[in-house]
C-alpha positions in Angstrom: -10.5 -6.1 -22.4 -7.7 -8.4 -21.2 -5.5 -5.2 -20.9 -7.7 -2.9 -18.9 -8.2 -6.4 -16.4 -4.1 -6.3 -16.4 -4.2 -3.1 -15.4 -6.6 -3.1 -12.8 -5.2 -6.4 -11.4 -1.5 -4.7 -11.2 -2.6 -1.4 -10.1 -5.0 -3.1 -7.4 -2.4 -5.2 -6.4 0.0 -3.4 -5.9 -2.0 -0.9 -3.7 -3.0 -3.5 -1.4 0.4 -4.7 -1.0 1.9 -1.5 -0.4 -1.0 -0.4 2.0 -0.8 -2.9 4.2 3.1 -3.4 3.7 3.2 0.4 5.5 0.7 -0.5 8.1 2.6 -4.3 9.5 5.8 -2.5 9.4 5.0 1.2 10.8 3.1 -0.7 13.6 5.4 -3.5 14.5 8.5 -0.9 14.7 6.0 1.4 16.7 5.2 -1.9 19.0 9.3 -3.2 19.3 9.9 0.5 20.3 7.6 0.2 23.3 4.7 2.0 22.1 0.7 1.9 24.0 -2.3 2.0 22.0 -1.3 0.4 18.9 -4.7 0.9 17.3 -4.9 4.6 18.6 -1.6 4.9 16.7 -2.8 2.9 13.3 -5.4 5.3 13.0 -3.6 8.5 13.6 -1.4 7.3 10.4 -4.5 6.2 8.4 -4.0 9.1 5.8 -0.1 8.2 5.2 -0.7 3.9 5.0 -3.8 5.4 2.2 -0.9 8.1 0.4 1.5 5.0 0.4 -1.2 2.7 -1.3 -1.9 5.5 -3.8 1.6 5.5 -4.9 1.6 1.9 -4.9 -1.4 2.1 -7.5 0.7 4.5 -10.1 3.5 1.8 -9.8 1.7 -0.7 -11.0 -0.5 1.8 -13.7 3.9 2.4 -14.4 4.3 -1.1 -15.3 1.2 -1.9 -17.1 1.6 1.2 -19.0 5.2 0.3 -19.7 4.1 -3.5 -20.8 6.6 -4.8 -18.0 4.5 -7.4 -17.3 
């Protein structure tokens, strides 16, 4: 039981990060760069800040899986 809460604890985690990692950055560069509509522009990108979070889950399935942690 303690192993399957690791790995939903990494796996969780490291989607979150990575989803909203992709979304501060994409948005401040967007922002620094002079862009309009900020929100208009967040949710155009929706479906890549969600791909990058879905990766970020297999990365931390990787290192549970792997017994990194």
């Amino acid at each position: 039981m303690r192993k399957m809460a690791l790995m939903l604890y990494l796996s969780c985690a490291y989607f979150i990060a990575l989803f909203l990692m992709s979304i501060i950055f994409q948005a401040l560069g967007y922002w620094i760069g002079g862009g309009e509509s900020i929100i208009g522009f967040i949710k155009e990108n929706m479906w890549t800040y969600f791909k990058m979070g879905i990766i970020g889950f297999f990365v931390g399935f990787a290192l549970w899986l792997f017994n990194v942690c």
